[in-house]
C-alpha positions as CSV (number, residue, x, y, z in Angstrom):
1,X,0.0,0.0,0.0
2,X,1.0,3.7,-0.6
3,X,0.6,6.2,1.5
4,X,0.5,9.8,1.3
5,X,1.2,11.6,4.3
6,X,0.5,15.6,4.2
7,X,1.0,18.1,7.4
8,X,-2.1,20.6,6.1
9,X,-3.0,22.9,7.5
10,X,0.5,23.7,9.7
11,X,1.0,22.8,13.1
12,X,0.8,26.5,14.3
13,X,-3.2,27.3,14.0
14,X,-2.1,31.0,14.1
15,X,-1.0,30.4,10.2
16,X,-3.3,30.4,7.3
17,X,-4.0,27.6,5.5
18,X,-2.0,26.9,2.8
19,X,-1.6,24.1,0.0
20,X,1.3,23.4,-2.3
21,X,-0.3,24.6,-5.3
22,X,-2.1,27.9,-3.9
23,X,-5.1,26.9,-5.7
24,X,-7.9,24.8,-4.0
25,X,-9.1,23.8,-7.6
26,X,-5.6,22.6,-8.3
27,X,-5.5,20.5,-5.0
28,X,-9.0,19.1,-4.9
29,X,-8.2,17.5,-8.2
30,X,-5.0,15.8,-7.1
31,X,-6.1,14.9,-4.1
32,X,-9.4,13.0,-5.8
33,X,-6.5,11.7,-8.7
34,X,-4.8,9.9,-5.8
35,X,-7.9,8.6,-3.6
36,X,-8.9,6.7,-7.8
37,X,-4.9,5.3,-7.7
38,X,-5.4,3.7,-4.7
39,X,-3.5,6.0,-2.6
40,X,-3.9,6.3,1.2
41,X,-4.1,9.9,1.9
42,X,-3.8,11.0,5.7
43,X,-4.1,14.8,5.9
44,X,-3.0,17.1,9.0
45,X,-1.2,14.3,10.6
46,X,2.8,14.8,11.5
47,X,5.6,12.4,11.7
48,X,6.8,11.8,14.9
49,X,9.4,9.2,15.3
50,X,10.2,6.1,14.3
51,X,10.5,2.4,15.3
52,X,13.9,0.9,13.4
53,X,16.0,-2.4,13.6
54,X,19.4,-2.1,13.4
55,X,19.5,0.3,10.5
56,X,16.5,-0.2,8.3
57,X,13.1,1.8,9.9
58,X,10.5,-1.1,10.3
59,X,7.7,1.9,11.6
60,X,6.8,4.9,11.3
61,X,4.8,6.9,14.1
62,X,1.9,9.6,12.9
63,X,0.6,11.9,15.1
64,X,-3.0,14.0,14.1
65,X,-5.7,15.8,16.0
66,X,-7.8,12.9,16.8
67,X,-5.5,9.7,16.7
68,X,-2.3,7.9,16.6
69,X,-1.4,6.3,14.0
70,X,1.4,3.5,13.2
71,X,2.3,2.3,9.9
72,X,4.6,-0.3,8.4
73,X,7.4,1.4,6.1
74,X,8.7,-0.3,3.2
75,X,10.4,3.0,1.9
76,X,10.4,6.4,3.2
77,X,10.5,9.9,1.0
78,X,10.6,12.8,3.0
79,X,9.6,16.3,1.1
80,X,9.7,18.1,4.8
81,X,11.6,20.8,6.0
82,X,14.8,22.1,3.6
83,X,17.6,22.3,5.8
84,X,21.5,22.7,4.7
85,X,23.7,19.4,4.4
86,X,25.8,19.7,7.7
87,X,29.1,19.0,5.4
88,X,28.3,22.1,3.2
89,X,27.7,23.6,6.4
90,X,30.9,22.8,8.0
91,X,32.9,23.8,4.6
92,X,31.4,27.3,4.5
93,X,32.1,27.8,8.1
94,X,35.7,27.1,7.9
95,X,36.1,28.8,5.4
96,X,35.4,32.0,7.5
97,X,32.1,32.9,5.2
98,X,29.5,34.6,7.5
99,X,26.2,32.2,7.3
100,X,22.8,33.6,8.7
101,X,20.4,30.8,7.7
102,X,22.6,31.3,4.3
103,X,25.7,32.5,2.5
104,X,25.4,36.4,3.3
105,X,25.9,38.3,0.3
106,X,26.3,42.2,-0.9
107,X,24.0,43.8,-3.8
108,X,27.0,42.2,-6.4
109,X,26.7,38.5,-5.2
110,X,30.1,39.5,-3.1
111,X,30.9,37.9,0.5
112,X,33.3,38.6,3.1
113,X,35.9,36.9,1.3
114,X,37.1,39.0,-2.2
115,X,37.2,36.1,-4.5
116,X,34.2,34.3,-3.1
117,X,30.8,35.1,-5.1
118,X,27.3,33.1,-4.4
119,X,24.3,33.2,-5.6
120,X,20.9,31.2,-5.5
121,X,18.2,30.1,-3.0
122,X,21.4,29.3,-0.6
123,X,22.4,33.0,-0.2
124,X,20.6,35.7,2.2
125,X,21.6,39.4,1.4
126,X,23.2,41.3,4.6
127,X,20.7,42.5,7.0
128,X,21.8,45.7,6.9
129,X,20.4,46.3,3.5
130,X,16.2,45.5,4.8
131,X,15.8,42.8,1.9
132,X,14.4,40.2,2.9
133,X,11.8,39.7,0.2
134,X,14.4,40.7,-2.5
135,X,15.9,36.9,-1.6
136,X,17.2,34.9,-4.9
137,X,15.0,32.0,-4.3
138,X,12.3,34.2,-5.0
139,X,13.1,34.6,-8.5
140,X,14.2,32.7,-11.5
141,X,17.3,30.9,-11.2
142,X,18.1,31.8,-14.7
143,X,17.7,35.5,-14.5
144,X,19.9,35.1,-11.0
145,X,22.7,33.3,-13.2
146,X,22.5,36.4,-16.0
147,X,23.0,38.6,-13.5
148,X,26.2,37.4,-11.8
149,X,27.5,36.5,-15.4
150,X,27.6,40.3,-16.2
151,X,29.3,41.1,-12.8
152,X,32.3,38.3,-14.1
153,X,31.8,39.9,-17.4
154,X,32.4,43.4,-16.2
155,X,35.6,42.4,-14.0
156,X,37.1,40.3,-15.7
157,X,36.7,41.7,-19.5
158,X,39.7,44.5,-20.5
159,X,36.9,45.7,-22.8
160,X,33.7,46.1,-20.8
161,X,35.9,47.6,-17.7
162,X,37.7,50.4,-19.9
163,X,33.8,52.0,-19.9
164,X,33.1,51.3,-16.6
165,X,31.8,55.1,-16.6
166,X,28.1,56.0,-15.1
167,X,27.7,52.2,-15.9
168,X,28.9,50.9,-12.7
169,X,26.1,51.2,-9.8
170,X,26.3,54.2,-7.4
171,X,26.3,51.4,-4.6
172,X,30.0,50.6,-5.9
173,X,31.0,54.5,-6.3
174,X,29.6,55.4,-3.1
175,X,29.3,52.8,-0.4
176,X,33.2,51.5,-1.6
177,X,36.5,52.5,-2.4
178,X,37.6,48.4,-3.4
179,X,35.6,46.7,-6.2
180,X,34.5,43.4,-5.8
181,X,38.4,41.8,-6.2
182,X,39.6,43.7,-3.7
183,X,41.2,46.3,-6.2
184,X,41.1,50.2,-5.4
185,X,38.7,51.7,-7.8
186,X,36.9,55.4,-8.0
187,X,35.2,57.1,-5.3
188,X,33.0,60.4,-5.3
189,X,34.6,63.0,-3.4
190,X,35.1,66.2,-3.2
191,X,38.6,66.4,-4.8
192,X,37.3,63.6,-8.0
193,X,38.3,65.0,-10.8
194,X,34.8,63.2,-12.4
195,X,31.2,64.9,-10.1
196,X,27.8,63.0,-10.3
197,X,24.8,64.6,-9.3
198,X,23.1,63.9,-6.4
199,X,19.9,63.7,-7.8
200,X,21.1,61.2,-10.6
201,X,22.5,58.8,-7.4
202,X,19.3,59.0,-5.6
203,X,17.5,57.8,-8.7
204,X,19.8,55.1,-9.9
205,X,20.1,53.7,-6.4
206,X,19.0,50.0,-6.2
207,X,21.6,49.0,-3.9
208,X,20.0,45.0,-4.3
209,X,18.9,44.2,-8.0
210,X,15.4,43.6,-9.1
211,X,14.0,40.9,-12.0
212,X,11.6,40.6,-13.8
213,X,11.3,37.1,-15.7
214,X,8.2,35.2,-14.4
215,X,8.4,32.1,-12.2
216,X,7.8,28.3,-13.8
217,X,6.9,24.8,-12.6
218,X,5.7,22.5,-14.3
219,X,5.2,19.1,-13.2
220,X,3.3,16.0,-14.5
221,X,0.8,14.4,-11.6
222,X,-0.6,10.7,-10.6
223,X,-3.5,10.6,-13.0
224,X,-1.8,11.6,-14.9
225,X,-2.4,15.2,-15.2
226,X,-0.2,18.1,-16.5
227,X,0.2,20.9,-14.4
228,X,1.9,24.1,-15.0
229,X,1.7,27.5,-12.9
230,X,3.3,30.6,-14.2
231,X,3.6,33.6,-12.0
232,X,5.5,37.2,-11.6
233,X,9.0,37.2,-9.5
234,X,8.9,37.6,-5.9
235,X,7.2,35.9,-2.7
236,X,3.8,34.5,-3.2
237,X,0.8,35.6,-1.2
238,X,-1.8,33.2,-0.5
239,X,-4.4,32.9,-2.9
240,X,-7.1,33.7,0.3
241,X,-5.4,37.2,0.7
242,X,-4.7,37.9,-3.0
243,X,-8.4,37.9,-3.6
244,X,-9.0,40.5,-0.9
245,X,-6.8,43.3,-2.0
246,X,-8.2,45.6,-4.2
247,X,-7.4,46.6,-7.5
248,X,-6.7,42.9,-8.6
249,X,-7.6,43.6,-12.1
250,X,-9.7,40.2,-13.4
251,X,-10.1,36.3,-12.8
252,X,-10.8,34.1,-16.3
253,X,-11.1,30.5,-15.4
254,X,-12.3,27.9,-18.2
255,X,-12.6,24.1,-17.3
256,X,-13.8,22.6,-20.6
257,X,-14.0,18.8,-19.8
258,X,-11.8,19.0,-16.9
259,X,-8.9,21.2,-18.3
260,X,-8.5,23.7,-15.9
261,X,-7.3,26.9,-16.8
262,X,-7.1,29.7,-15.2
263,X,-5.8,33.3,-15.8
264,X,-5.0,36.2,-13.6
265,X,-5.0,39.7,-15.4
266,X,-4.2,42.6,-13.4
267,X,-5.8,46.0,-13.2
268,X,-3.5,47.1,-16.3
269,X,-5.0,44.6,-18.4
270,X,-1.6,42.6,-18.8
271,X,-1.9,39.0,-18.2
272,X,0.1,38.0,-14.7
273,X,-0.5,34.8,-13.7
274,X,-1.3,31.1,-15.7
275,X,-2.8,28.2,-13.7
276,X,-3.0,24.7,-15.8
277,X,-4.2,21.5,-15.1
278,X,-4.9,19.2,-17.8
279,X,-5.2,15.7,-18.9
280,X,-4.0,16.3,-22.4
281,X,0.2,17.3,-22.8
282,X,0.2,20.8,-23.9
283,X,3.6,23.0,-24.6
284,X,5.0,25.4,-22.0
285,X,7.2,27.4,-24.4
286,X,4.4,29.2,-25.2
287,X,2.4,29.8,-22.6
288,X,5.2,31.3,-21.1
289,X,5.7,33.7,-23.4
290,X,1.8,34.7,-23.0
291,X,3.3,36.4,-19.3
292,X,3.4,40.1,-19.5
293,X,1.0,41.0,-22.3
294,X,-1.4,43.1,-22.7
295,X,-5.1,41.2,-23.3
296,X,-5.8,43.2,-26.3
297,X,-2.4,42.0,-27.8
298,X,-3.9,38.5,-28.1
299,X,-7.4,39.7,-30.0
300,X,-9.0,41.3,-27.3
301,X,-8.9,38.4,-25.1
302,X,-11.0,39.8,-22.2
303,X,-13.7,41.5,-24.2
304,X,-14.0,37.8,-25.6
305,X,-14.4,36.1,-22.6
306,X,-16.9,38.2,-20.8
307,X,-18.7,37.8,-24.4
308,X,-18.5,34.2,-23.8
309,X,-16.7,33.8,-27.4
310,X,-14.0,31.7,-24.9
311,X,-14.6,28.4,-23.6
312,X,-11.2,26.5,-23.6
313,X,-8.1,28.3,-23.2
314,X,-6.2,25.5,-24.2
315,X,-7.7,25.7,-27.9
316,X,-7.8,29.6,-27.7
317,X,-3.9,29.9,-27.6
318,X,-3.2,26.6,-29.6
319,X,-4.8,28.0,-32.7
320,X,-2.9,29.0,-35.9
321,X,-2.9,32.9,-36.2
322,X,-1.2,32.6,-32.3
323,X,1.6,31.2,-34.6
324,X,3.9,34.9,-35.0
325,X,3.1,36.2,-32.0
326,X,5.5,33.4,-30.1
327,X,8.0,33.8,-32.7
328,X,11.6,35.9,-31.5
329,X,11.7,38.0,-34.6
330,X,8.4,39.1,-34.4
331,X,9.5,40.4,-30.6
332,X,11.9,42.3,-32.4
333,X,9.5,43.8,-34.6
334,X,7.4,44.9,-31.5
335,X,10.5,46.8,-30.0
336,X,11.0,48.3,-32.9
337,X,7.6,49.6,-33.3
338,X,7.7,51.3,-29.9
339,X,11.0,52.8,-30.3
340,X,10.3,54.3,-33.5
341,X,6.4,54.9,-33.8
342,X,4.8,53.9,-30.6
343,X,6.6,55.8,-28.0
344,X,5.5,59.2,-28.6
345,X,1.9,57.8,-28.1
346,X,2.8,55.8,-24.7
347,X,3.8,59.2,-23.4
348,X,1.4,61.7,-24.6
349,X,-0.8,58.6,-23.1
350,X,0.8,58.8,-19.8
351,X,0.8,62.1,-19.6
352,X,-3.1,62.7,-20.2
353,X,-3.3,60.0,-17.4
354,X,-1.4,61.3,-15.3
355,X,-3.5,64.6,-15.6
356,X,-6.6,63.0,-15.1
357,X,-5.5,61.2,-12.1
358,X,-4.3,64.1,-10.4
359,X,-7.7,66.1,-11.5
360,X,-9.6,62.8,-10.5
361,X,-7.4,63.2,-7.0
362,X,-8.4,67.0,-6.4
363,X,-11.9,66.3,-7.1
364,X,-12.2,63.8,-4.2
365,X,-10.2,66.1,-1.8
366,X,-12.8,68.8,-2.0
367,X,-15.5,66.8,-2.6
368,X,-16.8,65.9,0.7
369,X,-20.4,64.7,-0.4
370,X,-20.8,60.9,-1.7
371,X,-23.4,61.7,-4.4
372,X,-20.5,63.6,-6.2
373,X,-19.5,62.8,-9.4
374,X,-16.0,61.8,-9.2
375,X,-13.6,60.7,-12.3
376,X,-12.9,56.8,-12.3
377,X,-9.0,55.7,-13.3
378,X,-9.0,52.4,-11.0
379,X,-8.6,50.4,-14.2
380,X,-6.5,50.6,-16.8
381,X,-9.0,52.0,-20.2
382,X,-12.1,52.4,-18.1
383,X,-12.1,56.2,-18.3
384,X,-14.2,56.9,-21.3
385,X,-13.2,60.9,-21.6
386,X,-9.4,59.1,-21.6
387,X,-10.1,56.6,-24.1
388,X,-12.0,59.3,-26.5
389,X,-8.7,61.6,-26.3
390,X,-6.5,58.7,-26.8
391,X,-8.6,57.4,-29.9
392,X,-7.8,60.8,-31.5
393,X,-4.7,61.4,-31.8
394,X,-3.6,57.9,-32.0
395,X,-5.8,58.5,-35.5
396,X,-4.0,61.8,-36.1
397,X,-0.8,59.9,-36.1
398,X,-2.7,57.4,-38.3
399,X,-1.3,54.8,-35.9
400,X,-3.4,51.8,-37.6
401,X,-1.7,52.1,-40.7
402,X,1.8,52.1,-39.1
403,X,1.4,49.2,-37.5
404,X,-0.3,47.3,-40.2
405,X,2.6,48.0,-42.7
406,X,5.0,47.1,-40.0
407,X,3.6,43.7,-39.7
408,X,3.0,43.2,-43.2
409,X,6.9,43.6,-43.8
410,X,7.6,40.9,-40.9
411,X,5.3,38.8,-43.3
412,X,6.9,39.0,-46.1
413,X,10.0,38.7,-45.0
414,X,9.1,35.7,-42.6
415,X,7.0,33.7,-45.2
416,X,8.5,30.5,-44.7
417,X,7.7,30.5,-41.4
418,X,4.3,31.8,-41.4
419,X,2.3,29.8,-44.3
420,X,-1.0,29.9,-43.0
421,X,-1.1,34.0,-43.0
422,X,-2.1,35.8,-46.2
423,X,0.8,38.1,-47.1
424,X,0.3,41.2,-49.0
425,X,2.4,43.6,-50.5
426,X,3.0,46.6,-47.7
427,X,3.5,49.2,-50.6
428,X,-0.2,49.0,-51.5
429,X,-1.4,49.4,-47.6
């Protein structure tokens, strides 16, 4: 017999109630998945020891809020608490590396010791710098990995360190007068023959790095069932308190015969979060470059939910004109349309946003009655008066017909790789 053993909720009542996945959908599903396999499933009970025999463990002993429970053992895994292998403990020790539940680390990956560097889910950044929720293993490994490449990069290149100019961080100009090798390098002063602003230090200064790549796991589970959750960079709140703050944009769920998908869009109308469960395999490579969009960018996506035009997600971003928009050169494309056309707009955008938030924000200050009318900006494109002044000069610009001749060259020029789109000349648009 197989058993599955789960400690849920925590021991501590005082904590909230938590599963692996976040999602009670998610769970429920598993959970029913292993209860059809034939698996033994004993929830909110604890291990607490052990009976062995000589050095094989004949018994295990499980302790819940109602019984006792002792069980034969075959073969243990244990998926518990993460704790640090006492040998890699011992090495980092004597090695005189200052460990506080981790490697201790500066904004540069740096430690006490000037040709030491670590970086990862095994590192903790020094207290003194307050950031605690800025730890690596909140992030993706691979963004991490970029990130300490460029600071080897940096030292280590003739090249790149010849230009080391208003590249290198205030945090190394100011804090230090040794880079990261122990080597003396500038510092601001007084008698410097090279003066930054202040003003340009206090806005450059992120003395721990930020990223932005989204977080991935996928997994395939007893059923079996794929599963794959894609979310933004940083620690995760439960799912309980997520849907209690405000402004947390909208929810699309579809669960066509038993494909869950779900899909979190923020209040800017850019896609933040993918939930899947499915019985049928389905390709992560693209999926994952949904993260980050804007709704509109894949057809109006939301307007076609809430129209119920959507039913299955799965089929929705598996069909054939989704085809360019996962491509790499067609990214370029899109960066070069902002730089060149789209910019201009974004900011004569923001700016008219920004006015009408602050007007919106003067109107509620002396408005002290609740009948008055006041100016609603707590979504991204629900003002109308906004959207009416954008419409205009985004057809002054004659911004459609930029855009449509931009993608019409990527077609032509791409037709290999995109045979099921009708290409047309873009002289003649």
């Amino acid at each position: 017999m197989i058993a599955f053993i789960e400690p849920f909720p925590p021991e501590d009542e005082k904590q909230i109630r938590i599963n692996c996945f976040n999602n009670e959908t998610v769970d429920q599903r598993v959970q029913l998945n292993l209860e059809r396999l034939g698996v033994q499933v004993y929830r909110k009970s604890y291990l607490y020891g052990w009976w062995q025999k000589l050095d094989i463990v004949e018994n295990l002993r499980l302790m819940s809020s109602e019984r006792a429970l002792h069980m034969p053992c075959f073969a243990l895994f244990y998926y518990g608490l993460k704790a640090i292998d006492i040998y890699a403990f011992k090495a980092i020790i004597e090695s005189g590396l200052v460990y506080d539940g981790g490697v201790v680390v500066g904004p540069a990956f740096d430690t006490n010791d000037p040709h030491v560097f670590a970086a990862g889910p095994c590192v903790r950044f020094s207290r003194k710098l307050y950031a605690p929720d800025r730890q690596h293993k909140y992030y993706c490994s691979e963004e991490v990995g970029e990130a300490l490449t460029e600071i080897f990069i940096r030292q280590m290149d003739p090249l790149t360190v010849a230009v080391r100019d208003l590249d290198a961080k205030p945090s190394d100009i100011v804090v230090s007068g040794h880079n990261i090798f122990g080597q003396k390098h500038f510092q601001a002063s007084d008698d410097s023959s090279i003066h930054i602003s202040p003003s340009i230090i206090r806005a450059r200064w992120q003395p721990v790095q930020t990223y932005h790549l989204p977080i991935s796991q996928s997994a395939t589970l007893p059923g079996p069932v794929y599963y794959m959750k894609l979310r933004k960079p940083g620690p995760e709140l439960p799912m309980a308190v997520q849907l209690c703050l405000p402004n947390q944009g909208h929810i699309l769920v579809t669960d066509k015969n038993e494909n869950y998908f779900r899909l979190h869009i923020n209040w800017l109308h850019c896609i933040e979060s993918i939930t899947c469960l499915s019985k049928k395999k389905f390709t992560t490579d693209t999926l994952i470059q949904v993260y980050g969009k804007h709704e509109s960018f894949y057809n109006n996506l939301l307007s076609r939910y809430q129209m119920g035009l959507i039913d299955d997600f799965f089929k929705y971003f598996s069909q054939s004109w989704m085809l360019a928009l996962s491509q790499e050169p067609f990214e370029n494309v899109l960066e070069e349309l902002y730089q060149h056309e789209v910019s201009d707009f974004y900011n004569v955008v923001k700016t008219m946003y920004n006015k009408y938030y602050e007007d919106a924000t003067t109107s509620e200050r002396q408005c002290c009655d609740s009948s008055c009318c006041k100016v609603n900006l707590k979504e991204c494109g629900q003002n109308q008066m906004l959207r009416e002044d954008a419409a205009v000069y985004w057809n002054m610009r004659n911004g459609e017909h930029i855009i449509t001749s931009y993608i019409a060259h990527y077609l032509k020029h791409n037709a290999v790789t995109n045979p099921n789109y009708a290409h047309t000349d873009p002289h003649l648009i």
